[in-house]
C-alpha positions in Angstrom: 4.5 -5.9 3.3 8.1 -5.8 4.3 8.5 -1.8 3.7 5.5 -1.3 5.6 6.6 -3.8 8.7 9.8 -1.7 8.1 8.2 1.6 8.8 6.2 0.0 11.7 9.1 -1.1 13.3 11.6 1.9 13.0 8.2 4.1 14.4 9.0 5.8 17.4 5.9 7.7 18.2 3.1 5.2 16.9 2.0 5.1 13.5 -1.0 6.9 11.9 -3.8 4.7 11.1 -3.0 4.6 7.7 0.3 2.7 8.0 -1.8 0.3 9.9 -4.3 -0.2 6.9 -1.6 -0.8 4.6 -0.3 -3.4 6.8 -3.9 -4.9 6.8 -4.2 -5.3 3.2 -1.0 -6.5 2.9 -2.0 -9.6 5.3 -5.6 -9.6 3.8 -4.3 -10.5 -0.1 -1.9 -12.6 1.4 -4.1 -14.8 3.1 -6.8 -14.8 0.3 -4.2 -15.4 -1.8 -3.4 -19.0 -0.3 -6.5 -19.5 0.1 -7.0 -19.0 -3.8 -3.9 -21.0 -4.7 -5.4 -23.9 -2.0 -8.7 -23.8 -4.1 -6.5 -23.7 -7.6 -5.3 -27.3 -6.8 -8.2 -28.8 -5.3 -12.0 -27.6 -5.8 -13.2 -28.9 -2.7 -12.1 -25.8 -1.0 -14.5 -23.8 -2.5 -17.3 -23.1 -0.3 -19.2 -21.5 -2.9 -18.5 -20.7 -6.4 -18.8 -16.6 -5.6 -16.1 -17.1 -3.2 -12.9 -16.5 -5.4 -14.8 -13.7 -7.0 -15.5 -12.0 -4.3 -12.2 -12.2 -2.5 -10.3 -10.9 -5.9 -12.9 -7.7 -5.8 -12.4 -6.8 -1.9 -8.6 -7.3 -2.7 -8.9 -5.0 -5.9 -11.0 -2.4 -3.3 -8.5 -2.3 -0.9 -5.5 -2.0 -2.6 -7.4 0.7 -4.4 -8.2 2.4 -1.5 -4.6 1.8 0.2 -2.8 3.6 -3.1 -5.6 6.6 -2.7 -5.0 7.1 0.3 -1.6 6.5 0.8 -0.5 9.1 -2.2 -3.0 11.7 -0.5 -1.1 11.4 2.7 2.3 11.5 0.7 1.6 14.9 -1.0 1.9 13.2 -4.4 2.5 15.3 -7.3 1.8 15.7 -10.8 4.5 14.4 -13.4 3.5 17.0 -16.2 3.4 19.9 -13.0 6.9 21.5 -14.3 7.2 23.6 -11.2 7.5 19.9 -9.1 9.4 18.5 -11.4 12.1 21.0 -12.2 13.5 21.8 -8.7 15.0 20.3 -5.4 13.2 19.8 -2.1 14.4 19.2 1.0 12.7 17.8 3.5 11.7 15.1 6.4 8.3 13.1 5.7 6.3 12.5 9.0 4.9 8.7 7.6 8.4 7.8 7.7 10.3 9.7 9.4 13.4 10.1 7.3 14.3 13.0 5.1 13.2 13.2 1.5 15.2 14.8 -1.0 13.9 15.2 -4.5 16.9 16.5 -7.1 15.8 18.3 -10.4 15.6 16.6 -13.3 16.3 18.3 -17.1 
């Protein structure tokens, strides 16, 4: 949450949509999280025994879909790709706008 408030605040153009999703989920699993530590301590809380459940599984979707999308918007490579891995690229990432540099490795 703090690296994406980070990126929302150092924006100087906006920020694509998808900065703004990951700053949704963020918010999302932390509210259902007190609300599943609130309901951890005292049953009463529960408005319906599907509730937790249900709130663990949308957390689980989004963060799923967050990571998916969020590497396809990075240009995420391979590991095993040995052409990626084995040289040094330079340059600036327009999600954050700082430059990237990515040193070979042996």
């Amino acid at each position: 949450m703090a690296l994406v408030g980070n990126i929302i605040a150092t924006a100087f153009a906006g920020n694509p949509s998808l900065i703004n999703y990951d700053m949704f989920v963020a918010v999302f699993a932390m509210l259902s999280l007190f609300y599943l530590i609130a309901i951890a301590f005292n049953d009463s809380f529960t408005f319906h025994k599907f509730v937790p459940a249900g709130l663990d599984l949308l957390n689980v979707l989004f963060f799923f879909c967050a990571a998916v999308a969020m590497s396809a918007e990075l240009g995420a490579h391979s590991c095993s790709n040995g052409v990626w891995r084995n040289h040094s690229f330079n340059h600036n990432h327009k999600l954050t706008n700082h430059r990237i540099t990515l040193v070979a490795t042996t």
